[in-house]
N, C-alpha and C positions, 0 to 999 in steps of 0.2 A: 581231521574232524574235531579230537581235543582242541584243536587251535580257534577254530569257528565257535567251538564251547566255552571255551574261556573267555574270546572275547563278546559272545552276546551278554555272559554272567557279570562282566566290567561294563558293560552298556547298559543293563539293567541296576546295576547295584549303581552307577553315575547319575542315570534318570531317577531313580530313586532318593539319593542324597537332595537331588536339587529340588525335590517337590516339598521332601520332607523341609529343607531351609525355608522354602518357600511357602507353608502351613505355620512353619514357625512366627517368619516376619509377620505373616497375616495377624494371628493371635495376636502376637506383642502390638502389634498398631492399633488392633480392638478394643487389648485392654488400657493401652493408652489413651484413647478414645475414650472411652468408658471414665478413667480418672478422670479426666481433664471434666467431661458432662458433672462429675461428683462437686468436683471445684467454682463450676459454673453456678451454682447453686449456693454459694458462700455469699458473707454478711456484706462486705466491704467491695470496693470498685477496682480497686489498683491491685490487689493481694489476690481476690476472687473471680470476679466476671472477665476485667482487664486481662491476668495471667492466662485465664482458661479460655479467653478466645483468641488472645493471639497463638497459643498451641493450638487449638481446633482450625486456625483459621491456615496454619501451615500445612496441615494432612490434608487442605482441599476437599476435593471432590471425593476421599473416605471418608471424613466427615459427616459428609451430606445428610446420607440419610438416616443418619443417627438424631443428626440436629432432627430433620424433618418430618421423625417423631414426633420429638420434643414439644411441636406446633399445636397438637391435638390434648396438650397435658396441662390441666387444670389449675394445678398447684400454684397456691398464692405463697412467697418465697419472705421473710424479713431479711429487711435490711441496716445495718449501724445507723443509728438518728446522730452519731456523733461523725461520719464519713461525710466529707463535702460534696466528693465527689456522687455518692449515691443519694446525698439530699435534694441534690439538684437535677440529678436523672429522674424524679421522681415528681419534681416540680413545687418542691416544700421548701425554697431555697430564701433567704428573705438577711443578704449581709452583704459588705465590702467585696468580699473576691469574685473578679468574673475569671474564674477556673473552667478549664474546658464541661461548657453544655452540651448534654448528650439528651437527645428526644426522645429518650424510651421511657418506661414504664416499667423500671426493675421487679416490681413485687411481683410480679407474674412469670414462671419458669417458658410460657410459649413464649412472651414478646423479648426474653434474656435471648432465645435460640434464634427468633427473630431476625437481634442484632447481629448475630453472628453470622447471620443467612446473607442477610443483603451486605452486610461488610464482605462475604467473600465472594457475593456477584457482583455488585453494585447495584441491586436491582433494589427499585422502593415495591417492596410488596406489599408494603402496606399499612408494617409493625411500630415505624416510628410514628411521637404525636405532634400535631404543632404546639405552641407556647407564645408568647408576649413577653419580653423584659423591658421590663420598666427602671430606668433611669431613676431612683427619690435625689431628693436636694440636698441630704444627707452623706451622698455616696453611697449609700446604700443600693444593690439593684433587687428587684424581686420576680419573679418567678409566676406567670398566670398560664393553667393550662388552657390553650381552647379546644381540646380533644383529648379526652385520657379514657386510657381502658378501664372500664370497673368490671366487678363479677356478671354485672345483669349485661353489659353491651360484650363480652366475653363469651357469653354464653351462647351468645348472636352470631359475634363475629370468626369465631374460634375456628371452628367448620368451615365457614368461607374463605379465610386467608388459607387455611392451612392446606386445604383443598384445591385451593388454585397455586400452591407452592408445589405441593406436592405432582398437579397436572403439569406441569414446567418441567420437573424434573423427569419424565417419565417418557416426555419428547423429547428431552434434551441430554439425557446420563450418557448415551452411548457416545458421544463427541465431545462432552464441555470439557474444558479446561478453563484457566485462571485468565488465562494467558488470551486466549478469545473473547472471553467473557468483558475483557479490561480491553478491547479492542471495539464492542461495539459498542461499550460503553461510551466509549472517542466519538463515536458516529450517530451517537443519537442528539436529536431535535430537544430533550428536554433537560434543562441546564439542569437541575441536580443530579442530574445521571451523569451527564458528564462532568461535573466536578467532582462525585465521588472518584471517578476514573481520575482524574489530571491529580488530585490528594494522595492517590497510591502511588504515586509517578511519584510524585514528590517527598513523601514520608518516607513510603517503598518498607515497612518495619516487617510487615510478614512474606511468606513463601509467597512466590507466583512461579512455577515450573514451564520453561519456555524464555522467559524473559532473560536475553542475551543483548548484549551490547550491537551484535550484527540484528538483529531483530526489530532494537529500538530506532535504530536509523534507516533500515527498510521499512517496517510497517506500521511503527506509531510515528516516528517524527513528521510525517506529510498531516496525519488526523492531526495533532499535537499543531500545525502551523495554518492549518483552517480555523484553528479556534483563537488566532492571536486577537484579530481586531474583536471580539467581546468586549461588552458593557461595562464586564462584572470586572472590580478595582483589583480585587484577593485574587480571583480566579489570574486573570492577566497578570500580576504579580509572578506568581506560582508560574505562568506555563512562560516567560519571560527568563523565569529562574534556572527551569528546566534546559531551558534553550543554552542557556551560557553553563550552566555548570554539568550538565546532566542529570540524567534519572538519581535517585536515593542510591547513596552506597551501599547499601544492605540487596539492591537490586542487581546492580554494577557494580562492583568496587572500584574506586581510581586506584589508577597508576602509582 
């Protein structure tokens, strides 16, 4: 009977250890969460938004709904007028470098989460804007928005994206993963969906959990080889490239 005692008190004090780790790691990824949203919110692109979304963008789907807050949050955000890279997020861009163009709309903390939302679905929900670059004879190029968020269409729109993000998530938390997500994206009909997919294939910089070497050549390289004969010159590049060298080493490592 001591013998049965002893060992339910070792089966209890076991289950207990592992839940207590288990409340632990929880916390620590919250509160890492929690910095990374603090950082999201910083002056500069490469140092602040950049840092803090490829951390938020590796926690997935714990992430989520933290960002998914974030959607319904007011806060108009500054940004460095001396940052090129956030000058030109911004669409105030007007010099010689074409440095990577990003279609958001920094000063606003929803459409910052935004970018972090659809960079870890691929999904366009909404947040980015279009633009016009113009070519001067100068060298110069510049920057025209033809859609930007301001306070009054914000006030409009804020509610409705945020709301149909959040409806998405509430059909779809109990199964998503990165790794699906990046799968139908492959299989959709409308070409910037699947090029954000074929981009992560190819960059591969942040987490996708799933994504295996056995994986890549059962269940994306058939989607991956329907998309060869496209139009598009970049895109066909990219999944050309894919094909002879592989996915991103960050995704795969080589040999």
């Amino acid at each position: 009977m001591k013998i049965v005692y002893t060992l339910f008190i070792v089966f209890c004090f076991s289950i207990s250890s592992v839940l207590s780790q288990q409340s632990m790691t929880a916390s620590n990824e919250a509160k890492e969460i929690d910095q990374l949203i603090g950082k999201l919110k910083g002056l500069r692109f490469n140092n602040d938004i950049k840092d803090a979304s490829s951390g938020l963008l590796d926690y997935q789907q714990l992430a989520l709904p933290k960002l998914i807050s974030l959607l319904y949050d007011p806060t108009r955000l500054d940004t460095d007028p001396g940052d090129p890279y956030t000058v030109l997020a911004t669409g105030n861009y007007n010099g010689y470098n074409k440095i990577g163009i990003i279609p958001y709309n920094f000063d606003w903390l929803s459409i910052r989460a935004g970018y972090v939302i659809e960079s870890m679905t691929f999904i366009d929900f909404g947040y980015s804007s279009s633009m016009k670059i113009t070519d001067n004879k100068n060298g110069n190029i510049k920057l025209t928005w033809n859609k930007i968020a301001t306070a009054e269409s914000l006030i409009k729109d804020r509610k409705i994206l945020a709301d149909k993000v959040t409806n998405w998530w509430q059909i779809n938390k109990a199964t998503w993963s990165r790794f699906n997500a990046l799968k139908t994206a492959l299989q959709s009909k409308d070409n910037a969906y699947v090029t954000r997919g074929v981009n992560f294939i190819y960059y591969g910089e942040t987490k996708c959990d799933g994504f295996t070497k056995e994986r890549f050549e059962q269940e994306l390289k058939p989607l991956l080889k329907a998309l060869l004969n496209t139009t598009d010159k970049e895109l066909k590049y990219k999944l050309e490239h894919i094909f002879e060298y592989g996915p991103s080493d960050d995704l795969v490592p080589r040999n």
